[in-house]
SEMI-735274 format. One record per residue (C-alpha): x, y, z negated; residue number from 1; residue in three letters. Coordinates in steps of 0.25 Angstrom, whole numbers, plus 5000, padded with zeros to 4 digits. Layout:
! residues N
 east north   up  nr rest
    X     Y    Z NUM  Ala
...
END
This chain:
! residues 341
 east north   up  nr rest
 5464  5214 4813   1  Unk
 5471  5206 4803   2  Unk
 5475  5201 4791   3  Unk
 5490  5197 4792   4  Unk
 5501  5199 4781   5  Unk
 5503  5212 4787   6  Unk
 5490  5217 4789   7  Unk
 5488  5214 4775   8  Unk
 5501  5221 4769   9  Unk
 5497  5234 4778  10  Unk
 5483  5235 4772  11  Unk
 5488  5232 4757  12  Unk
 5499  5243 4758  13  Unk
 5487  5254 4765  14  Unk
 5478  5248 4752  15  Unk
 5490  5251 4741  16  Unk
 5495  5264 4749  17  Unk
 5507  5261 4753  18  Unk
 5507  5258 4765  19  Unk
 5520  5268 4768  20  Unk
 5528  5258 4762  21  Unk
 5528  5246 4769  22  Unk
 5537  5242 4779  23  Unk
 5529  5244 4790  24  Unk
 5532  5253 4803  25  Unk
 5518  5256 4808  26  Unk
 5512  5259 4791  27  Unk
 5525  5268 4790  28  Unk
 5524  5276 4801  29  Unk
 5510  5280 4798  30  Unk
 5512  5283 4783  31  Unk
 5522  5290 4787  32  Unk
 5515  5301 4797  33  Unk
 5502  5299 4787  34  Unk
 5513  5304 4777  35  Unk
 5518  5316 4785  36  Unk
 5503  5320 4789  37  Unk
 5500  5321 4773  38  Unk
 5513  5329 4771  39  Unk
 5508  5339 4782  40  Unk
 5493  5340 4775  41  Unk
 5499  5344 4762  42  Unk
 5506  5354 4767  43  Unk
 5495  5359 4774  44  Unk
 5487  5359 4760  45  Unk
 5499  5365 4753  46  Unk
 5499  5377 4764  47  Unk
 5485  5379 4762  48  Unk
 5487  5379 4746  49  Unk
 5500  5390 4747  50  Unk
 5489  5400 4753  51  Unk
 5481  5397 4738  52  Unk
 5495  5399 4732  53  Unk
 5493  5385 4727  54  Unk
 5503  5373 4727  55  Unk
 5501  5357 4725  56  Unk
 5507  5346 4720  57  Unk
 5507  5335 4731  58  Unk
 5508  5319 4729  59  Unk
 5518  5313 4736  60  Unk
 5531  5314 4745  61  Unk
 5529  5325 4757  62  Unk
 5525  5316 4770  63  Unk
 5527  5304 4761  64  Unk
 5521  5292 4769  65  Unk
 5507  5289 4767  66  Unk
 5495  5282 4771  67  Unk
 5483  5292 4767  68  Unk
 5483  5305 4771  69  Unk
 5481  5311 4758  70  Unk
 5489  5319 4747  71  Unk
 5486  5325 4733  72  Unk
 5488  5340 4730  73  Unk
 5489  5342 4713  74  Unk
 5487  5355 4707  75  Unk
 5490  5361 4694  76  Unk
 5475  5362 4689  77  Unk
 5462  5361 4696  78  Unk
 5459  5376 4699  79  Unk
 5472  5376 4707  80  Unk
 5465  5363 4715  81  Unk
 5453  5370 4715  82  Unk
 5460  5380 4726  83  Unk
 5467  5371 4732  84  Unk
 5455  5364 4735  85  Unk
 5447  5377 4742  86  Unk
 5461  5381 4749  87  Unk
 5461  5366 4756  88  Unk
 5448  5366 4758  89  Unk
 5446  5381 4765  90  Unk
 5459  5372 4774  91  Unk
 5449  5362 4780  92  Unk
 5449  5351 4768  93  Unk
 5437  5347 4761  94  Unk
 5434  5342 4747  95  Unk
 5433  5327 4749  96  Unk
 5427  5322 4733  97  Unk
 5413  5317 4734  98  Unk
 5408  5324 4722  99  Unk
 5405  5339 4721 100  Unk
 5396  5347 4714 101  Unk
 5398  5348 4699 102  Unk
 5403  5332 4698 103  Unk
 5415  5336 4707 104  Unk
 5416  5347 4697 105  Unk
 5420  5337 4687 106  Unk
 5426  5329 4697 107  Unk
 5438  5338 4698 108  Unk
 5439  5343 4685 109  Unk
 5441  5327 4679 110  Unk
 5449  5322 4692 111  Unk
 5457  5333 4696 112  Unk
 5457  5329 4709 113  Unk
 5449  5333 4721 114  Unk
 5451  5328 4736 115  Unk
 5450  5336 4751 116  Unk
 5453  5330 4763 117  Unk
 5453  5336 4777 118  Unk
 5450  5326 4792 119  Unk
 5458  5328 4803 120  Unk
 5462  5317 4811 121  Unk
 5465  5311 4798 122  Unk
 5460  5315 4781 123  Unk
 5469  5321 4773 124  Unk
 5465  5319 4759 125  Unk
 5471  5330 4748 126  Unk
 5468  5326 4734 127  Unk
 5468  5338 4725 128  Unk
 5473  5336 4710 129  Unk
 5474  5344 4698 130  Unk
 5476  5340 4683 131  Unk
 5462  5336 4679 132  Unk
 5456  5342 4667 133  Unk
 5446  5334 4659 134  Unk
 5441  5339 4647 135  Unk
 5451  5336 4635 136  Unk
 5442  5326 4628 137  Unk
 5443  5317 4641 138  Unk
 5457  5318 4648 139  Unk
 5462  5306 4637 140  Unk
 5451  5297 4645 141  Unk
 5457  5287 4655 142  Unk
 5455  5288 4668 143  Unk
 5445  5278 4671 144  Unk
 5436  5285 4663 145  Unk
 5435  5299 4671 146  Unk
 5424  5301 4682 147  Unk
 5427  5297 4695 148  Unk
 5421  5301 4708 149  Unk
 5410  5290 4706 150  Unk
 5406  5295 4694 151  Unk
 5403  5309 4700 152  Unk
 5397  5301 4711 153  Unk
 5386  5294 4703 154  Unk
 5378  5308 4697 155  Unk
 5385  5322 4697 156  Unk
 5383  5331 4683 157  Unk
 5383  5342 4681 158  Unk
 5397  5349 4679 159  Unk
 5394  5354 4664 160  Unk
 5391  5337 4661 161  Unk
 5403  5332 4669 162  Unk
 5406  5322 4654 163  Unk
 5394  5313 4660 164  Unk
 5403  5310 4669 165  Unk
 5411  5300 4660 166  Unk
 5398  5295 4657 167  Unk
 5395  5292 4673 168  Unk
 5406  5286 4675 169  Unk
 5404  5271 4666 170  Unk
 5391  5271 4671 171  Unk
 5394  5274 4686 172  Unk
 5405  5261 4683 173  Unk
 5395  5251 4678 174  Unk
 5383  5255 4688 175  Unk
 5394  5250 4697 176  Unk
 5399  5239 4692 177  Unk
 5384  5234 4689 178  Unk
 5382  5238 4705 179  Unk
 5373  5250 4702 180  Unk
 5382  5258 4708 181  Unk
 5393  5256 4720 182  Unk
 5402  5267 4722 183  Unk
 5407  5262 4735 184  Unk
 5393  5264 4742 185  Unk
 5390  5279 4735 186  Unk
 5402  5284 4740 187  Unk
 5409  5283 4754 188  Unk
 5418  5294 4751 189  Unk
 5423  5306 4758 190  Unk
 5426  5307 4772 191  Unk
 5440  5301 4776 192  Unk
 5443  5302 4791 193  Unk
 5449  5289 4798 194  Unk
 5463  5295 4805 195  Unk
 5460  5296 4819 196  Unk
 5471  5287 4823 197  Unk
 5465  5276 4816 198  Unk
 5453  5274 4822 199  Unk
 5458  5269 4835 200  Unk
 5463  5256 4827 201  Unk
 5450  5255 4819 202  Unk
 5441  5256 4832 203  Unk
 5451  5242 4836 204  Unk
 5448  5237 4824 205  Unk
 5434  5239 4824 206  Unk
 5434  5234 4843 207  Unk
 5425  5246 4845 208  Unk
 5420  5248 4859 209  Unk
 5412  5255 4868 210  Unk
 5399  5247 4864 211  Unk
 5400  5249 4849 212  Unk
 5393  5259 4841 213  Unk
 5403  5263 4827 214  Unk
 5397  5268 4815 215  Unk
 5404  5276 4806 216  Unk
 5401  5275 4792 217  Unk
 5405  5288 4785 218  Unk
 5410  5295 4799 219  Unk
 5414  5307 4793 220  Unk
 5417  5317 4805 221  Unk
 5414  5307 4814 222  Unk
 5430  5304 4822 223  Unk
 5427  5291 4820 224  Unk
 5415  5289 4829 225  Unk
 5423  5300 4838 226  Unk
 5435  5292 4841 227  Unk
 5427  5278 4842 228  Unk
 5417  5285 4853 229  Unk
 5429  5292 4860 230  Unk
 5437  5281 4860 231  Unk
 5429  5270 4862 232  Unk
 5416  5273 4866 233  Unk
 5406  5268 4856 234  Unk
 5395  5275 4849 235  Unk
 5396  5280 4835 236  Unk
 5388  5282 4823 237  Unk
 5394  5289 4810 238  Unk
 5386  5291 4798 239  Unk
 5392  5300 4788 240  Unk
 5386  5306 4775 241  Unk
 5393  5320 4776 242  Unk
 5386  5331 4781 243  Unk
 5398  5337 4785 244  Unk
 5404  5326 4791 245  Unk
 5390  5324 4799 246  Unk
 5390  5336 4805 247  Unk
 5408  5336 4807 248  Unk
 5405  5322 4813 249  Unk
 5394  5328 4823 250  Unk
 5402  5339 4826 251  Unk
 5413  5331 4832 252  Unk
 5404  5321 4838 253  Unk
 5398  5332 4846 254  Unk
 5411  5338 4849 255  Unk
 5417  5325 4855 256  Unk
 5404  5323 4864 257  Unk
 5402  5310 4857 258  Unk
 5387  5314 4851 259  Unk
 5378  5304 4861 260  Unk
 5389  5293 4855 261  Unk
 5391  5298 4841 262  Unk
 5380  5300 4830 263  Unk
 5382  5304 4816 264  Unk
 5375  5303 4806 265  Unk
 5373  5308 4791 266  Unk
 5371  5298 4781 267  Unk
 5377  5288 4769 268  Unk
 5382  5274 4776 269  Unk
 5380  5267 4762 270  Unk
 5365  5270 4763 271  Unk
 5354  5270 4773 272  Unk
 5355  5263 4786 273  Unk
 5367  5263 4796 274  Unk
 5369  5265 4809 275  Unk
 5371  5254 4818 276  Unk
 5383  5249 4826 277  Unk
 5394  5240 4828 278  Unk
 5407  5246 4822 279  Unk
 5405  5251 4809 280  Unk
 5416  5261 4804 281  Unk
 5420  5265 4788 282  Unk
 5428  5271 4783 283  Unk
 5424  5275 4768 284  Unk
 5430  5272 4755 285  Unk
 5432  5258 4751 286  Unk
 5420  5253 4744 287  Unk
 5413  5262 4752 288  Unk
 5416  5256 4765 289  Unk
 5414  5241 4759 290  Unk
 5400  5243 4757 291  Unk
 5398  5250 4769 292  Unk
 5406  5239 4778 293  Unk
 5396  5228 4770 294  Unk
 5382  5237 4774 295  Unk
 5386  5238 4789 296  Unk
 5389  5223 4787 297  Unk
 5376  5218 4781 298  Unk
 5369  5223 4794 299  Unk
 5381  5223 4806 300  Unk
 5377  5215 4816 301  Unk
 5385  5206 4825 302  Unk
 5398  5213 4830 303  Unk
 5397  5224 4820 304  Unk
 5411  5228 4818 305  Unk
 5414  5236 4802 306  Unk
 5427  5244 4801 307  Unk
 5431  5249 4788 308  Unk
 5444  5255 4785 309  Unk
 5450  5259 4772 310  Unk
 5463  5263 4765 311  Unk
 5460  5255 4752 312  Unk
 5455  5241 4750 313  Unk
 5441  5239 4751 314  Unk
 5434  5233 4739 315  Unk
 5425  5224 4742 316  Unk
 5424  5224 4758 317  Unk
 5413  5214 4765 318  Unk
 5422  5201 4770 319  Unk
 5426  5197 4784 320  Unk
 5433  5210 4786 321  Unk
 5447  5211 4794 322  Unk
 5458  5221 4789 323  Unk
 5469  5229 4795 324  Unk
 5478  5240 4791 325  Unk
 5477  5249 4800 326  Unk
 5489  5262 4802 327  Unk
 5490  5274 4812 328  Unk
 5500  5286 4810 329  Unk
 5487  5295 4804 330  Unk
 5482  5281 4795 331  Unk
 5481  5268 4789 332  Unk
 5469  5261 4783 333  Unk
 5462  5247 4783 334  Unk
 5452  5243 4793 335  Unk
 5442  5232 4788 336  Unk
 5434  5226 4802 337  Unk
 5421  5219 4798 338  Unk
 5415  5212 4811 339  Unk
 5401  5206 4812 340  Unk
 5403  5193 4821 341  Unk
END
């Protein structure tokens, strides 16, 4: 791994998404086919939408070179989205906001936005937007001062009380800033799969062998530990706080005849004890995945290996870490390797 004028310039451009631009062959190439795979989701969703007779505005040039496999689909108001939403989901996608119940209620109706996503060998994100409709005597407010997800994190009212909200929201900021409260560590997100084509390079990255045993930290449906057992031979541990994902995770392990290598187990990684071994995978948002990388850290012991990879900067990440852009035709992302001597 390293830290060179180009490394540096490739992991800036994937941070400021726009990685397309540069002039590089290799970062081209894979914008590029990441561009056309989005243009075909879309198309997909659109076909699936016609059958609702329902159309979308989509962001964006058709198969216009990207770096995330993600597009956005606006409608004219929310109970148009509202259909669009079932129509995608009765497809194979499934809502991907972390707050439901009355509190995603309110959610949708402030933001005008709500996310799917869909895991293949690679997750396709859709982010579904409407105009939003506050209530009159709040749509002159700026912007920093409406609810975010955090804010529905910290309690969920009741719908008919959705105000309170407004109230939540200076409070949730200075229990933070006072360190009551850490977003980072309360939230590791939804589940976003590492493209398969990917993990190949990561495995370099991290030596793994035979002889290790990788711990995945939020394994979702479990490739990860898959790919590493099949191609490697090491034992794998995932933990995962999804009951779905468990059992999903399970299901393939059993299929792949890889249950006497692979265990999985239901849990939150920022809480409780971990499972012990000498690669430690994460992938979770950001500030997620810098407190993480810190716990396995305060406890690794010698040889210990910690590979976090991220498409955004990470915040306040523990030091001694080596970074590297890394690229394939279905990805890019940053890998950050942290090594126990």
């Amino acid at each position: 791994m390293g830290t060179g004028d180009s490394t540096t310039d490739l992991m800036t451009a994937i941070y400021e998404d726009r990685l397309g631009g540069l002039d590089d062959p290799v970062a081209a190439r894979a914008c590029t086919a990441i561009g056309h795979r989005v243009a075909e989701e879309v198309e997909l969703a659109k076909a699936v939408l016609a059958e609702r007779d329902l159309a979308a505005t989509v962001e964006g040039e058709p198969a216009a070179p990207a770096q995330r496999h993600w597009a956005r689909l606006t409608f004219q108001n929310q109970a148009a989205a509202e259909v669009a939403i079932d129509a995608l989901t009765d497809a194979g996608y499934r809502p991907w906001d972390a707050v439901h119940g009355p509190a995603g209620v309110v959610r949708r109706r402030l933001r005008g936005v709500a996310t799917l996503a869909r895991n293949s060998d690679v997750t396709m994100v859709l982010e579904i937007g409407w105009p939003p409709d506050p209530p009159p005597i709040l749509d002159r407010l700026p912007e920093a001062a409406v609810p975010t997800d955090n804010d529905f994190d910290v309690v969920s009212l009741p719908e008919a009380l959705w105000p309170l909200y407004y109230v939540v929201r200076p409070f949730r900021l200075l229990a933070e800033r006072v360190g009551l409260l850490d977003a980072g560590a309360r939230r590791l997100g939804p589940f976003l799969s590492t493209p398969h084509d990917v993990l190949p390079t990561l495995h370099d990255l991290a030596d793994l062998t035979a002889d290790d045993v990788l711990v995945d930290l939020g394994c979702g449906d479990g490739h990860v530990l898959i790919h590493a057992a099949t191609t490697r031979g090491c034992r794998g541990i995932g933990v995962e706080r999804d009951p779905d994902l468990v059992a999903a995770a399970r299901a393939e392990v059993k299929e792949h005849g890889l249950s006497d290598r692979i265990e999985i187990h239901q849990g939150d990684a920022t809480s409780g004890s971990l499972p012990a071994g000498t690669v430690y995978f994460i992938f979770v948002p950001a500030e997620a995945a810098c407190n993480l990388a810190a716990r396995v850290l305060r406890n690794a012991g010698s040889g210990t290996r910690v590979l976090v990879h991220e498409q955004h900067p990470l915040p306040k990440p523990p030091p001694g870490a080596e970074s590297q852009a890394v690229i394939s035709g279905q990805g890019v992302t940053v890998a950050h390797l942290w090594s126990v001597p």
